[in-house]
ChimeraX commands (.cxc) that place a marker at each C-alpha (Angstrom):
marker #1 position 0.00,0.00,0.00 radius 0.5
marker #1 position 1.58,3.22,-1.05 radius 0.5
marker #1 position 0.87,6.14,1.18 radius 0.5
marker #1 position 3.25,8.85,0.37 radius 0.5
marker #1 position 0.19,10.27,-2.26 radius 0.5
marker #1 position -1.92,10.91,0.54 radius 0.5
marker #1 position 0.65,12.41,2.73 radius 0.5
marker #1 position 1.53,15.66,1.18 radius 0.5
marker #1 position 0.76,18.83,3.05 radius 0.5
marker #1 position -0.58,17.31,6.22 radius 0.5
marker #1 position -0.07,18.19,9.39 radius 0.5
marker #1 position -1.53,15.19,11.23 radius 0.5
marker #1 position -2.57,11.34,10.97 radius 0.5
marker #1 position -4.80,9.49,13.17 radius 0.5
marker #1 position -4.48,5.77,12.84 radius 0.5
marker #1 position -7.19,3.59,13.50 radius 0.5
marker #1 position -6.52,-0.03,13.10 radius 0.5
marker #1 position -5.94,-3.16,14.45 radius 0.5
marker #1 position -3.14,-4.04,16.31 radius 0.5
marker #1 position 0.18,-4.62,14.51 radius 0.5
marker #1 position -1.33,-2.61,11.49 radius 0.5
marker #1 position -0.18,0.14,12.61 radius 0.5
marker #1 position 3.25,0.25,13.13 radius 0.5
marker #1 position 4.80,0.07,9.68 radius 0.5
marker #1 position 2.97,2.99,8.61 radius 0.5
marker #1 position 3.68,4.80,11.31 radius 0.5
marker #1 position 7.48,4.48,10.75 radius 0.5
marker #1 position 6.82,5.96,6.97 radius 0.5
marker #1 position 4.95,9.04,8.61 radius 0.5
marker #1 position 7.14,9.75,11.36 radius 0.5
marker #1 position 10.31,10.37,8.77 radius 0.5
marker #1 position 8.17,12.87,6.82 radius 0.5
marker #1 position 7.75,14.53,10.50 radius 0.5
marker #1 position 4.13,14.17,10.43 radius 0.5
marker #1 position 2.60,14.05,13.90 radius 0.5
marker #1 position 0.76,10.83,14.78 radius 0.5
marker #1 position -2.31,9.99,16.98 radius 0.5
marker #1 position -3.03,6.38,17.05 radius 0.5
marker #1 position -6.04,4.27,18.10 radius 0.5
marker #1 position -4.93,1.14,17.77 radius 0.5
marker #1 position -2.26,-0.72,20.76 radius 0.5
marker #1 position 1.07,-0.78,18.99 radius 0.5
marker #1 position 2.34,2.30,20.17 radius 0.5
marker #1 position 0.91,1.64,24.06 radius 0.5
marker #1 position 3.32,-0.22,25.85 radius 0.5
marker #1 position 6.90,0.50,26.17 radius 0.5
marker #1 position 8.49,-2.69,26.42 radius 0.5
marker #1 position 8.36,-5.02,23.43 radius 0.5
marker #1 position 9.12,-7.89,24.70 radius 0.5
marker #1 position 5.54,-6.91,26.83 radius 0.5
marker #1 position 3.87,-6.23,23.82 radius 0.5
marker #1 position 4.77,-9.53,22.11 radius 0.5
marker #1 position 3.43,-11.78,25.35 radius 0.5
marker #1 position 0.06,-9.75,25.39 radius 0.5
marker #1 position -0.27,-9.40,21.63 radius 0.5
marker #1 position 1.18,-12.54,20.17 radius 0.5
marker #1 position 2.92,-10.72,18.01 radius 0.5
marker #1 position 6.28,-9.10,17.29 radius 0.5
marker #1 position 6.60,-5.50,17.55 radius 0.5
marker #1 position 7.46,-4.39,13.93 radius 0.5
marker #1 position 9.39,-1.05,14.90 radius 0.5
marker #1 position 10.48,-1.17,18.65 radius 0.5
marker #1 position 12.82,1.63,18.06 radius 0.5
marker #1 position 9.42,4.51,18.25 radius 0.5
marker #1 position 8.67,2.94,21.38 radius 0.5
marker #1 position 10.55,5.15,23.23 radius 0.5
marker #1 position 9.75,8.12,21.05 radius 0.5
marker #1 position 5.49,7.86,21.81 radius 0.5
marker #1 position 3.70,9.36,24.39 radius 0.5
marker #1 position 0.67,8.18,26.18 radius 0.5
marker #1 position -1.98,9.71,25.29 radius 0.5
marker #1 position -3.84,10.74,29.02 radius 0.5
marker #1 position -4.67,14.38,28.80 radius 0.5
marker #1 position -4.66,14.50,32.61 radius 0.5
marker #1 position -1.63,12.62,33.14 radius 0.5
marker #1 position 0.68,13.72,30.54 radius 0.5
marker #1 position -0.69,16.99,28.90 radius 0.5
marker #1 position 2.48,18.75,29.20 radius 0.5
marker #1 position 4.51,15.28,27.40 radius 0.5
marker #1 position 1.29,15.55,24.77 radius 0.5
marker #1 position 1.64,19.03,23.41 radius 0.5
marker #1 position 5.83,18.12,22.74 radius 0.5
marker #1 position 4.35,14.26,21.13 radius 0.5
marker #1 position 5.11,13.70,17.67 radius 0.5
marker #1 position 3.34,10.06,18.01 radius 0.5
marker #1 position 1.03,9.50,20.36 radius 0.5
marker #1 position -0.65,6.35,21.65 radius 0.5
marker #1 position -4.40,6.62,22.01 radius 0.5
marker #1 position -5.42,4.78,25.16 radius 0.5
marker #1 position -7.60,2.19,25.73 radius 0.5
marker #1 position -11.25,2.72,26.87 radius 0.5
marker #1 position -10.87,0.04,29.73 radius 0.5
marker #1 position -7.60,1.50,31.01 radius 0.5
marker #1 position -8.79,5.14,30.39 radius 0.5
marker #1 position -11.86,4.59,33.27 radius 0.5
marker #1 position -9.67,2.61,35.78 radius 0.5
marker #1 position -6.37,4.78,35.54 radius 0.5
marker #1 position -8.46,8.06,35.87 radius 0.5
marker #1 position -10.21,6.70,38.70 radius 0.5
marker #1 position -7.04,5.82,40.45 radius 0.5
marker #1 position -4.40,8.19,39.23 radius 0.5
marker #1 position -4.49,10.71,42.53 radius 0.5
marker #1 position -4.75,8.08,44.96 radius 0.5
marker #1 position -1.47,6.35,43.65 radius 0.5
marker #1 position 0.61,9.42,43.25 radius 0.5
marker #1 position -0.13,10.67,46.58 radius 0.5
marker #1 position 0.49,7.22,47.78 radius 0.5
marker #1 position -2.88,6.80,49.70 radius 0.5
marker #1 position -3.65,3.32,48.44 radius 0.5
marker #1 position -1.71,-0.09,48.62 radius 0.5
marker #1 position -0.06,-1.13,45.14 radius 0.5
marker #1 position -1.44,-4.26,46.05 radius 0.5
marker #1 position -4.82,-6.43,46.16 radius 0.5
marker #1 position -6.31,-3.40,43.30 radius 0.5
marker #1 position -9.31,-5.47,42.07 radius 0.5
marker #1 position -10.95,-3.72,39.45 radius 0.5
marker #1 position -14.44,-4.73,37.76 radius 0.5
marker #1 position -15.40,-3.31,34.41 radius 0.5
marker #1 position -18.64,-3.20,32.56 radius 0.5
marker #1 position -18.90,-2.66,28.88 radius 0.5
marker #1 position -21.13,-2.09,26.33 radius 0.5
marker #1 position -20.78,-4.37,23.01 radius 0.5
marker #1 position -19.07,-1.52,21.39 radius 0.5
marker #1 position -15.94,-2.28,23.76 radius 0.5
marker #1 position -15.25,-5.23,22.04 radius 0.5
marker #1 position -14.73,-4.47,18.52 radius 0.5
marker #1 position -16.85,-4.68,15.18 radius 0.5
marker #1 position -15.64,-8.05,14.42 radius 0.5
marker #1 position -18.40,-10.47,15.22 radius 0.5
marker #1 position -18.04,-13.03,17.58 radius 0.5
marker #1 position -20.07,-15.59,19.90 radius 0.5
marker #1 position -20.14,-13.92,22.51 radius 0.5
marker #1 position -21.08,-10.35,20.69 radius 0.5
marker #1 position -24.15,-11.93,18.31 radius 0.5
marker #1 position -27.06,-10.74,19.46 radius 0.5
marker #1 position -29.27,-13.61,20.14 radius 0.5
marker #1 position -25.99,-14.43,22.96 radius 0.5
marker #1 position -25.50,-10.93,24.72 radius 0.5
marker #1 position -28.93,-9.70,24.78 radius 0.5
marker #1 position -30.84,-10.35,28.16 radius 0.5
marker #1 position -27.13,-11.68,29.20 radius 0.5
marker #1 position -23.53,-10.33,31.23 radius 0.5
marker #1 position -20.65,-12.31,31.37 radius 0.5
marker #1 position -16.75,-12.10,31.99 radius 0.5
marker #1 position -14.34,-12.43,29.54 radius 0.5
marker #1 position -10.50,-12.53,28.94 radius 0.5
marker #1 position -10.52,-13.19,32.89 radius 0.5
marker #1 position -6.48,-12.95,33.52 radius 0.5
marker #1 position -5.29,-12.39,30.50 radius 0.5
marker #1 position -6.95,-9.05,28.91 radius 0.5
marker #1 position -4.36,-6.86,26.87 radius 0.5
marker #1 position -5.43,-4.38,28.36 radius 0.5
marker #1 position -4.59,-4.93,31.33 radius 0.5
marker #1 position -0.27,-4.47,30.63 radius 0.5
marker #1 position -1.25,-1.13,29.82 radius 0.5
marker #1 position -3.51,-0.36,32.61 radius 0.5
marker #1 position -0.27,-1.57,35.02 radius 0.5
marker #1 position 2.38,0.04,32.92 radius 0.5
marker #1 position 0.60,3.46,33.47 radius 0.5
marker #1 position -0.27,2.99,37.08 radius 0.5
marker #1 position 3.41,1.97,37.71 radius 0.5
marker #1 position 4.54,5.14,36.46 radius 0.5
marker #1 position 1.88,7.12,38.76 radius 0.5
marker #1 position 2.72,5.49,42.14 radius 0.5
marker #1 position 6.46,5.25,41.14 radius 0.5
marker #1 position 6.28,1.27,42.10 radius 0.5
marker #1 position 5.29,-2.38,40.58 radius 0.5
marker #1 position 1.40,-2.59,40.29 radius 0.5
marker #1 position -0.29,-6.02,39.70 radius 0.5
marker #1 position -4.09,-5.66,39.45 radius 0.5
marker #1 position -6.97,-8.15,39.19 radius 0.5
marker #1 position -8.68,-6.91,36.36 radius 0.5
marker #1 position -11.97,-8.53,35.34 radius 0.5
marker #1 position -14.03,-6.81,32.26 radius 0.5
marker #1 position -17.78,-7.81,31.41 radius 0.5
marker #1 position -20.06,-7.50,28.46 radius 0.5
marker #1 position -23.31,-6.02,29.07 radius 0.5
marker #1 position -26.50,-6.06,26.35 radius 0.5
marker #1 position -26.25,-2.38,25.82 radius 0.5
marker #1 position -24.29,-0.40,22.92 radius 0.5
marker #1 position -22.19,1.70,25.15 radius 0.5
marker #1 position -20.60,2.87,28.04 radius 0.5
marker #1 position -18.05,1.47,30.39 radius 0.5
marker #1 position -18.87,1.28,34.00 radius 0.5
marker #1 position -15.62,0.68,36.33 radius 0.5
marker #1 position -15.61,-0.21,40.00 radius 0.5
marker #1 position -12.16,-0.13,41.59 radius 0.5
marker #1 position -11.47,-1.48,45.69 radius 0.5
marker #1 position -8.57,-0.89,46.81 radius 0.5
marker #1 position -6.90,-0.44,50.85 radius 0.5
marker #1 position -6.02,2.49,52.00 radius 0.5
marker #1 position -2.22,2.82,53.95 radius 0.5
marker #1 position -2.77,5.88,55.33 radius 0.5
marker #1 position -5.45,6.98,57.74 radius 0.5
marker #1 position -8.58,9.04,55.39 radius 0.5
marker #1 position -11.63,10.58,55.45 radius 0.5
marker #1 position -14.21,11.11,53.17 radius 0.5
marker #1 position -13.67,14.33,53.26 radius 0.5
marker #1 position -9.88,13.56,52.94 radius 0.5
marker #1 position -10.96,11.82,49.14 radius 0.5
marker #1 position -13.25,14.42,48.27 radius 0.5
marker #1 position -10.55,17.06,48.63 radius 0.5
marker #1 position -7.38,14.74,47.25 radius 0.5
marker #1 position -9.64,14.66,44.01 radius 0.5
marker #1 position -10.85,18.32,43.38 radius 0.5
marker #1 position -6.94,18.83,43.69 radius 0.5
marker #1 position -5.92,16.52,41.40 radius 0.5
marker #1 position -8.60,17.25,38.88 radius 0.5
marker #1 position -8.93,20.75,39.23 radius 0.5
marker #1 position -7.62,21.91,35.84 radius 0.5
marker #1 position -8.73,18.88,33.90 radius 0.5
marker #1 position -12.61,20.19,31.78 radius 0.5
marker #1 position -13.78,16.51,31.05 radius 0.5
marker #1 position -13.23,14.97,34.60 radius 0.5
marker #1 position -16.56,15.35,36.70 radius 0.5
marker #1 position -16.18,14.49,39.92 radius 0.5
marker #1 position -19.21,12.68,41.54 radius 0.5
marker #1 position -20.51,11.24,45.25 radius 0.5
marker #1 position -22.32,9.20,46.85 radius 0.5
marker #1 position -25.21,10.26,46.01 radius 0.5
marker #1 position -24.99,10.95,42.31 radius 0.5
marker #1 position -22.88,7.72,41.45 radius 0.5
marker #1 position -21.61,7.69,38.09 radius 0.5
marker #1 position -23.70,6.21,35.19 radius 0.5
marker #1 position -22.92,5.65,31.48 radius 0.5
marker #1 position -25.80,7.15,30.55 radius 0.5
marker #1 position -25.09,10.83,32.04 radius 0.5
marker #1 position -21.52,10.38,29.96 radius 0.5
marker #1 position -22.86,9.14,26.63 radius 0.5
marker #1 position -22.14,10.79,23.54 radius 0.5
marker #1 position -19.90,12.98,25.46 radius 0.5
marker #1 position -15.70,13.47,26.44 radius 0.5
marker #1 position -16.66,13.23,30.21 radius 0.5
marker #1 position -15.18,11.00,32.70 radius 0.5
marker #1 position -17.17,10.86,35.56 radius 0.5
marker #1 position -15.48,9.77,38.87 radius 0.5
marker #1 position -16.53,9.25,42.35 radius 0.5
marker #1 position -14.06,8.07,45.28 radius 0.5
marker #1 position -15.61,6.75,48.16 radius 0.5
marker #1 position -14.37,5.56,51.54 radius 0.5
marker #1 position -16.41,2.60,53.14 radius 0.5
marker #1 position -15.92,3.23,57.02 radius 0.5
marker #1 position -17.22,-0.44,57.75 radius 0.5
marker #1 position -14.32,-2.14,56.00 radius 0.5
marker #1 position -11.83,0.71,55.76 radius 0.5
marker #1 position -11.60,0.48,52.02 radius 0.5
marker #1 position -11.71,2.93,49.37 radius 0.5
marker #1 position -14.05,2.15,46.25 radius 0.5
marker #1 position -13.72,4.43,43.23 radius 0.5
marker #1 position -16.43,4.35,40.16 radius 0.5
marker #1 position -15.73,6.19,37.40 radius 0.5
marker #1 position -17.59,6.19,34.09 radius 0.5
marker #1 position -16.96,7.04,30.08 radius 0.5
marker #1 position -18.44,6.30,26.70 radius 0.5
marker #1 position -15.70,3.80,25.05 radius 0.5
marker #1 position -16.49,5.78,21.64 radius 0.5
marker #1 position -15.73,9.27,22.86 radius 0.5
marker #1 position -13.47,9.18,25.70 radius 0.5
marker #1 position -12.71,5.75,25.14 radius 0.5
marker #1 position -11.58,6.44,21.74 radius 0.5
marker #1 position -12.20,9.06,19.23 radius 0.5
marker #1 position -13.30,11.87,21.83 radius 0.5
marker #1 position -9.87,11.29,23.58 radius 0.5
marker #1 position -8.07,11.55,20.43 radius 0.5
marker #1 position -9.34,14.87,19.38 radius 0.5
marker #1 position -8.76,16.12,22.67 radius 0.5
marker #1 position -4.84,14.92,22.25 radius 0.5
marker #1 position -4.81,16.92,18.85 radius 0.5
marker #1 position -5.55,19.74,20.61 radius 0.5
marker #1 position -3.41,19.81,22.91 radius 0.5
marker #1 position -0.37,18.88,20.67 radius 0.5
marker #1 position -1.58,21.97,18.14 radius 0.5
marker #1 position -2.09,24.31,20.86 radius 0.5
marker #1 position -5.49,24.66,20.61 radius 0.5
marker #1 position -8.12,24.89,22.89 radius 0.5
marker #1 position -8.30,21.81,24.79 radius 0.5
marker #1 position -12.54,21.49,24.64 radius 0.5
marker #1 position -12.49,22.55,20.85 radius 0.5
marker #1 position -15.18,19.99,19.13 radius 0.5
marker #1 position -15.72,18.52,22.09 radius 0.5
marker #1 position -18.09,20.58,24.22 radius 0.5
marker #1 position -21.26,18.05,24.11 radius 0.5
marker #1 position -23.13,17.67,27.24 radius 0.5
marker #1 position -24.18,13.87,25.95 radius 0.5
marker #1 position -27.44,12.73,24.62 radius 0.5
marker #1 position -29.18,11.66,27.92 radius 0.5
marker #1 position -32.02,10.43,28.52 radius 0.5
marker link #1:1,2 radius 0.2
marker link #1:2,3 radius 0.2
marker link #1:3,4 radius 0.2
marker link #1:4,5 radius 0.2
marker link #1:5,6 radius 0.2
marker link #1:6,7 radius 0.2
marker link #1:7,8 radius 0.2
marker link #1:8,9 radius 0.2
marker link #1:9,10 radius 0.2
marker link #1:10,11 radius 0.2
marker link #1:11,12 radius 0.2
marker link #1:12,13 radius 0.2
marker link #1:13,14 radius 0.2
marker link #1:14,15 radius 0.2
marker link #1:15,16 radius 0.2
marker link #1:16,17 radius 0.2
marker link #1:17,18 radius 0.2
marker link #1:18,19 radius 0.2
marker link #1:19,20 radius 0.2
marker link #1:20,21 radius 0.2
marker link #1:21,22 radius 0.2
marker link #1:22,23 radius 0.2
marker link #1:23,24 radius 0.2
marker link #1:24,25 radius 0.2
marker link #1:25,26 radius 0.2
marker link #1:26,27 radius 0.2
marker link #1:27,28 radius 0.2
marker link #1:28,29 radius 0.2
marker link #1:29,30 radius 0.2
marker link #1:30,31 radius 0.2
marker link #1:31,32 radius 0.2
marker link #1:32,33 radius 0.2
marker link #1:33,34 radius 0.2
marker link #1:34,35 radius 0.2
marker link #1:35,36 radius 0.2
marker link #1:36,37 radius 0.2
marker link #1:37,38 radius 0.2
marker link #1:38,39 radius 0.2
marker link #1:39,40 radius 0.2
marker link #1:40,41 radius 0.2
marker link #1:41,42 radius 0.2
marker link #1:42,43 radius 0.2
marker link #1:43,44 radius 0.2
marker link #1:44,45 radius 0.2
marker link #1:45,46 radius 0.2
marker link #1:46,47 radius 0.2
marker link #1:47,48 radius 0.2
marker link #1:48,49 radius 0.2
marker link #1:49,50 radius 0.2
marker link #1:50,51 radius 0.2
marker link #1:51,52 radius 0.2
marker link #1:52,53 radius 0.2
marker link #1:53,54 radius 0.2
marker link #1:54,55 radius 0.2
marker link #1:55,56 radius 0.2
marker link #1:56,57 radius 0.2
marker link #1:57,58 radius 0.2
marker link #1:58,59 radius 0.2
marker link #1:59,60 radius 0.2
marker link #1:60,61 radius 0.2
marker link #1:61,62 radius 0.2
marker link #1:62,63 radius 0.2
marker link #1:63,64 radius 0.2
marker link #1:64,65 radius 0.2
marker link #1:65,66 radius 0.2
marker link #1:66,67 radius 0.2
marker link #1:67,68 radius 0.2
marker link #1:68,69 radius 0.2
marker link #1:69,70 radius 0.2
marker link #1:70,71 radius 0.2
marker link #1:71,72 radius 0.2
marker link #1:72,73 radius 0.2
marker link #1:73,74 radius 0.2
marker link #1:74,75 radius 0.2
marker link #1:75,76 radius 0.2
marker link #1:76,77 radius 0.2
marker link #1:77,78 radius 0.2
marker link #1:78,79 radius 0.2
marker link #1:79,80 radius 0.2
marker link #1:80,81 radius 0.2
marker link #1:81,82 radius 0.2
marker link #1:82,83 radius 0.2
marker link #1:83,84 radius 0.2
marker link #1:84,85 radius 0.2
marker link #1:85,86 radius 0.2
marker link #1:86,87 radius 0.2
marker link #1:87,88 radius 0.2
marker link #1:88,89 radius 0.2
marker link #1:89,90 radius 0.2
marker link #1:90,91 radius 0.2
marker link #1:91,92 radius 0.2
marker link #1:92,93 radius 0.2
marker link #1:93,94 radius 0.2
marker link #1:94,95 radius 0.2
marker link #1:95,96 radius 0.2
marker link #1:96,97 radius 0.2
marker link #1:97,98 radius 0.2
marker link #1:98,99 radius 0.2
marker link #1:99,100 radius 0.2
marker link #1:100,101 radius 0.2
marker link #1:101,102 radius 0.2
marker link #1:102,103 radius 0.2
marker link #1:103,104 radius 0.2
marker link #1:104,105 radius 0.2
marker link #1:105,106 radius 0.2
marker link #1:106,107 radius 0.2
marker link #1:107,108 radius 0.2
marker link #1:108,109 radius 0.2
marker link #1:109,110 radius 0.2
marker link #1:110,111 radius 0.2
marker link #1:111,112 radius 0.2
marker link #1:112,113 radius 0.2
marker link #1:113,114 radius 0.2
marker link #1:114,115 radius 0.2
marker link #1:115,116 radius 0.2
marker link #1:116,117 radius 0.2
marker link #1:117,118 radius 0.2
marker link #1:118,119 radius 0.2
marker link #1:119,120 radius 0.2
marker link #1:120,121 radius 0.2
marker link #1:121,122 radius 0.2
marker link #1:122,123 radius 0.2
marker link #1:123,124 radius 0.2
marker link #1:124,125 radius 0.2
marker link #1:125,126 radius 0.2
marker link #1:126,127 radius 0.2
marker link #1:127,128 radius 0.2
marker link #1:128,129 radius 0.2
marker link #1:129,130 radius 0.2
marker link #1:130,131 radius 0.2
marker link #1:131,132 radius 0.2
marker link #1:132,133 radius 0.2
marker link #1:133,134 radius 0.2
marker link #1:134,135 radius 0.2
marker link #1:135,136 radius 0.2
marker link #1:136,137 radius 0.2
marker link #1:137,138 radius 0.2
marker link #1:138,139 radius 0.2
marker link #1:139,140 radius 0.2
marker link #1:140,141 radius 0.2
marker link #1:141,142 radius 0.2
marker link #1:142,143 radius 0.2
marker link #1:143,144 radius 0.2
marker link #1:144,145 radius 0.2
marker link #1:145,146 radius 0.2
marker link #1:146,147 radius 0.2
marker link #1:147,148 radius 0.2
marker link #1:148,149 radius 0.2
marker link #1:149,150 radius 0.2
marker link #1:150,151 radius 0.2
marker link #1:151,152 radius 0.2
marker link #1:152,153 radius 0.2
marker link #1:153,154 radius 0.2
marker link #1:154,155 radius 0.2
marker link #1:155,156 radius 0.2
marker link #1:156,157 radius 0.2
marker link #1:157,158 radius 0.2
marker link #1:158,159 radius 0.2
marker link #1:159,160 radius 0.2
marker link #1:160,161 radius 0.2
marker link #1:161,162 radius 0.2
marker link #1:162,163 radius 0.2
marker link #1:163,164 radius 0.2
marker link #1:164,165 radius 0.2
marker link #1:165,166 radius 0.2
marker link #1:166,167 radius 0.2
marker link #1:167,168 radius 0.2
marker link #1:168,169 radius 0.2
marker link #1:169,170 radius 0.2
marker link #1:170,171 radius 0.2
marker link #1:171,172 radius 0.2
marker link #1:172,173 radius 0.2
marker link #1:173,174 radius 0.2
marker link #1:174,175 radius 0.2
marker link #1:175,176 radius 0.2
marker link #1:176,177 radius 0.2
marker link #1:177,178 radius 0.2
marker link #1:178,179 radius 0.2
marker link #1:179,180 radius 0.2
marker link #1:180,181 radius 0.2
marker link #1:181,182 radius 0.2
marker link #1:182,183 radius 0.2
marker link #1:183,184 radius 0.2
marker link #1:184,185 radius 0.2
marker link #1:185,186 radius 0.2
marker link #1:186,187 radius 0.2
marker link #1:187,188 radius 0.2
marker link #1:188,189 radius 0.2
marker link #1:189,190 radius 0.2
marker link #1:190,191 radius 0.2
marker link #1:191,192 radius 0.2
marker link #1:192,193 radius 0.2
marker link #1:193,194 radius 0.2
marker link #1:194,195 radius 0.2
marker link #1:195,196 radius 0.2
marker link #1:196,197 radius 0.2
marker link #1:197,198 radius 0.2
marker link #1:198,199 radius 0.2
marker link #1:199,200 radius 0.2
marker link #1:200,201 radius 0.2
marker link #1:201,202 radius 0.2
marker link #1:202,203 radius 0.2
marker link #1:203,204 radius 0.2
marker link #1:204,205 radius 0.2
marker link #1:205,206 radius 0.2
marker link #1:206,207 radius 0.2
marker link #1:207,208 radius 0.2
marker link #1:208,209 radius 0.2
marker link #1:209,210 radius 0.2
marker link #1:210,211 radius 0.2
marker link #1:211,212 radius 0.2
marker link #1:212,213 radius 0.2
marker link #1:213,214 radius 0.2
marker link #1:214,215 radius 0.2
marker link #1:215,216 radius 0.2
marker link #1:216,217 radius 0.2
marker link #1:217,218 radius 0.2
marker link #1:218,219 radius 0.2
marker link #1:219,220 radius 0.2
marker link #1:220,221 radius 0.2
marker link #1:221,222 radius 0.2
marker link #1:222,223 radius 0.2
marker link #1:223,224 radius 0.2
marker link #1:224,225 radius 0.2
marker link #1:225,226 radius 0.2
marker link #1:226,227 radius 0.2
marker link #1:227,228 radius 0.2
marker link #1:228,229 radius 0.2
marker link #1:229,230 radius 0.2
marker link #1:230,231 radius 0.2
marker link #1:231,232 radius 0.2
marker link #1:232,233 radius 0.2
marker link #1:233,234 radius 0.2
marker link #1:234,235 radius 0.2
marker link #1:235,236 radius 0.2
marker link #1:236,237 radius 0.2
marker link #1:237,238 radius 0.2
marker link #1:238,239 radius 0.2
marker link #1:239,240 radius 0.2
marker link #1:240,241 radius 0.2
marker link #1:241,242 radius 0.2
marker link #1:242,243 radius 0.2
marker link #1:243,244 radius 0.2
marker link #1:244,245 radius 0.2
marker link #1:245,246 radius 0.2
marker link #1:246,247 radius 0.2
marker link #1:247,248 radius 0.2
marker link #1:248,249 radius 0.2
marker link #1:249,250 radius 0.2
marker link #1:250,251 radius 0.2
marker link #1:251,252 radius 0.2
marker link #1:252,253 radius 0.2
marker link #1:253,254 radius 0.2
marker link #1:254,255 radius 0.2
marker link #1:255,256 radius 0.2
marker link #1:256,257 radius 0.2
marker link #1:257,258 radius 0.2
marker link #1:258,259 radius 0.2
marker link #1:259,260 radius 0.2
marker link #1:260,261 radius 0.2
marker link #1:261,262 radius 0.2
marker link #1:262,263 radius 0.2
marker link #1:263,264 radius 0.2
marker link #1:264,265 radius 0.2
marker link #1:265,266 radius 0.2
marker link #1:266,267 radius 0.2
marker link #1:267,268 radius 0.2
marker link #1:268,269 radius 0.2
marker link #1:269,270 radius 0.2
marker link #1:270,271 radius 0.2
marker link #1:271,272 radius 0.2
marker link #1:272,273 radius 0.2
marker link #1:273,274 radius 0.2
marker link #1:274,275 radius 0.2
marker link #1:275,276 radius 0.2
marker link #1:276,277 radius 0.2
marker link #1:277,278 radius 0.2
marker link #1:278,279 radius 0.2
marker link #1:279,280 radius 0.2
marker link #1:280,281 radius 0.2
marker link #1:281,282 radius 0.2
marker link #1:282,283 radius 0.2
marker link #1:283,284 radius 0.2
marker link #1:284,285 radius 0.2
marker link #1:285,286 radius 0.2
marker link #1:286,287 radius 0.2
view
């Protein structure tokens, strides 16, 4: 496939395809200095040898690894606007590491024993038809999937191991649900120093306070996909459970907008200097 034709006088290429797809052609674009956002995984995790055991598949130009940023806007906005390639992320690992990311780098929360459960809407699992994904078997229907071995879920440690400056090992379990978006995640993890409600409440408006899609939420107005759909939000709500002394954080996105495409316009911005909400102020289509 020759794509130097449809290269000339462009600033920008987003990349959406499936993983290992990517890659070559990103290599061609990056020597023309053409700035890169990509959907797809290739570009995600830093170590190759990583990428090969979750992928199955060798990387096919390890040596941009270490040039691509991940894509977070509230993690790495500063990283972002320097990116010539940047990795899109997930939509599993963009609920769970926004819902953990200021508990880890204030070190509030044990690196260990994170369980994290993740709903999904069919959408989260691709286009390609499948068993599970036909209609007649998810509608009326939840079950897990990719229980231990998720490929997400090297990219979801990679990135928290960077915020709490330490190994993290989570159990990660993600579910299908019979409706055609959304992604629900609830987090439980233990505290390791003493805190309050009030102590979470605070620790997130903090964290958070410059970021335009992160809502912050409690517990009475609990996240739901359907106050996010259609929309760039991420809406998060830490909560501290003074029976058992844990901490349980919900946080919840569309997979097609801040899961995916949403995120990635919000990266261009960022990398172009432009208005960070630009094309992205929609309040989302509920009810």
């Amino acid at each position: 496939f020759e794509i130097a034709s449809f290269l000339q006088g462009l600033d920008l290429v987003f990349l959406a395809l499936p993983h290992g797809k990517s890659a070559p052609l990103a290599k061609e674009i990056y020597e023309r200095d053409i700035r890169i956002i990509d959907l797809g995984a290739d570009f995600r995790i830093k170590d190759s040898e990583a990428y090969e055991h979750w992928y199955e598949l060798e990387h096919s130009c390890p040596a941009l690894l270490a040039e691509s940023v991940y894509g977070l806007p509230e993690i790495h906005k500063n990283e972002i606007s320097r990116a010539k390639i940047l990795a899109n992320p997930g939509c599993y690992p963009t609920s769970i590491i926004l819902g953990l990311a200021p508990l880890l780098v204030n070190k509030v929360i044990s690196n260990e024993n994170i369980i994290i459960d993740s709903k999904s809407g069919v959408s989260g699992a691709g286009k390609t038809l499948t068993e599970i994904t036909h209609y007649s078997n998810i509608n009326e229907n939840l079950l897990a999937y990719k229980v231990g071995n998720h490929r997400h879920i090297a990219e979801i440690e990679q990135e928290l191991g960077f915020l709490g400056k330490t190994e993290v090992v989570i159990n990660f379990t993600p579910h299908l649900i019979p409706m055609n978006r959304g992604i629900l995640s609830s987090i439980y993890v233990t505290p390791v120093v003493d805190v309050t409600q009030k102590d979470l409440d605070e620790l997130y408006q903090e964290f958070y306070k410059t970021c335009p899609f992160i809502r912050l939420r409690d517990k009475s107005s609990l996240p739901q996909t359907k106050w996010v759909q259609g929309s760039n939000y991420c809406d998060i709500a830490p909560i501290f459970d003074e029976r058992t002394g844990k901490i349980m954080v919900f946080s919840a996105i569309d997979n097609l907008v801040k899961g995916a495409s949403g995120q990635a316009i919000q990266n261009m911005n960022i990398m172009f200097g432009l208005e960070e909400t630009s094309g992205l102020k929609l309040a989302g289509m509920y009810p």
